[in-house]
N, C-alpha and C positions, 0 to 999 in steps of 0.2 A: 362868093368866097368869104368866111366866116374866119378871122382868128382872134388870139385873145394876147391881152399883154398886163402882166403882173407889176404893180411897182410895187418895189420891197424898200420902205423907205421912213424912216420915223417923222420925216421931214414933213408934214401936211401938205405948207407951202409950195415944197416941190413938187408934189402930186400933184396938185392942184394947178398949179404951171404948166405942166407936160399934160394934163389930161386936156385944159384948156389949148395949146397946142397943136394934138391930136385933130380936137375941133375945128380947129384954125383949115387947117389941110384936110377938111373933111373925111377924115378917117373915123371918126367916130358923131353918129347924130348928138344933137344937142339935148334930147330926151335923154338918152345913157349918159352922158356926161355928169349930171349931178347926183350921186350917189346920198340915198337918204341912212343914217343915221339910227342902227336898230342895236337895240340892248346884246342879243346871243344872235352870233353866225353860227352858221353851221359850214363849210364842205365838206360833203360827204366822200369826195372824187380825192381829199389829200389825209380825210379823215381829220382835220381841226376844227375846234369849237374856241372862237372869242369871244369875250365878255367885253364889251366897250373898246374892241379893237386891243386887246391884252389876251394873249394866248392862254387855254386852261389846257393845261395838261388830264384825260378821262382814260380811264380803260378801255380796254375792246368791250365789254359789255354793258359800261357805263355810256360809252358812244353810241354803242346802236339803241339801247334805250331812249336816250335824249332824242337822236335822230327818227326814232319811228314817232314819239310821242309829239315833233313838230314837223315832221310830213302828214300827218291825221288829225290836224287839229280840229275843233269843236266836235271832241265826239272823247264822250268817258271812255277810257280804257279798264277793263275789269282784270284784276293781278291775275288771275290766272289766263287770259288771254295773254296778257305781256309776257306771260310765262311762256304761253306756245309759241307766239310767235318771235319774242328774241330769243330766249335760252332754247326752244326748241324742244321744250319739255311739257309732255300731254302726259302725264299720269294724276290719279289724287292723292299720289303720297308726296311730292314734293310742295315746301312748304311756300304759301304764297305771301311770307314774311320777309324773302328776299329783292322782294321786289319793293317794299318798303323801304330795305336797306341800303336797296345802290340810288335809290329818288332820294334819299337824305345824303347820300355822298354827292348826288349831283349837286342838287341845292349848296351845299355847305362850297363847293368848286365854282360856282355861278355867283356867290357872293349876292350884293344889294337886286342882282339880275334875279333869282330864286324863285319872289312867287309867281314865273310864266308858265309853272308848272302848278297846277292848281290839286288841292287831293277833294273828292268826291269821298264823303266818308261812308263808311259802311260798302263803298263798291270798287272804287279807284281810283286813276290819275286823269286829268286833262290839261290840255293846252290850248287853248283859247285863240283864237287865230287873233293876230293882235302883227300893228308894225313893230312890235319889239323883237320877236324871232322871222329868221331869211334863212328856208336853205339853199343856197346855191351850189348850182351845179353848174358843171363848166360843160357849154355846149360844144367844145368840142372832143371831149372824150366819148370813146367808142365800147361800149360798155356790151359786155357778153352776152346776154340778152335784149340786144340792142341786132347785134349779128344774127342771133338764132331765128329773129323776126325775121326779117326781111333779105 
């Protein structure tokens, strides 16, 4: 049996108490216990993005950008691919200058966090698999395509 427990807490020390704790009473192995220290979170499961444990506030289409470009990392994204695959738009009339425009809204939102999105000039964007970006997901949500499988 699998569950998860959230501390919502600005307090460090008390996390850090209670997660030790946890450990204490074997509820939690001592691998999981210490949580390493990345520039940009992601979850995708509440839809938040932190920047040094500071909430950023992104769009729906700002989100899924960021989140596709660090689920696939070390691999150039070409604007018009991001195009297909977030906005969902395959024609050659739409311009592939919006996809520059919402990576510099991201950037300027991600602050000193910025260059984990790297530009590839002349083709695209990448993201470098690096410990600075983590998406997590929470194992135990039950996701729609998750049911359809199996």
């Amino acid at each position: 049996m699998r569950f998860s427990i959230t501390i919502d807490t600005d307090d460090e020390d008390t996390a850090l108490r209670l997660l030790g704790a946890l450990n204490d009473v074997g509820l939690m192995p001592a691998a999981q216990a210490a949580v390493e220290a990345v520039d940009v979170r992601i979850l995708p499961d509440t839809r938040q993005v932190f920047v040094h444990d500071a909430l950023v506030e992104t769009t729906r289409l700002e989100f899924e950008l960021l989140l596709h470009l660090c689920e696939h990392t070390d691999r150039v994204h070409r604007r018009r691919d991001l195009l297909a695959t977030v906005w969902g738009v395959n024609d050659d009339y739409s311009g592939a200058r919006t996809v520059d425009v919402h990576v510099r809204r991201i950037r300027q939102k991600l602050g000193d966090a910025s260059d984990v999105i790297q530009t590839v000039r002349g083709v695209g964007y990448l993201v470098a698999s690096s410990s600075r970006v983590r998406v997590e997901r929470s194992p135990n949500v039950v996701r729609l395509a998750d049911r359809r499988a199996g």
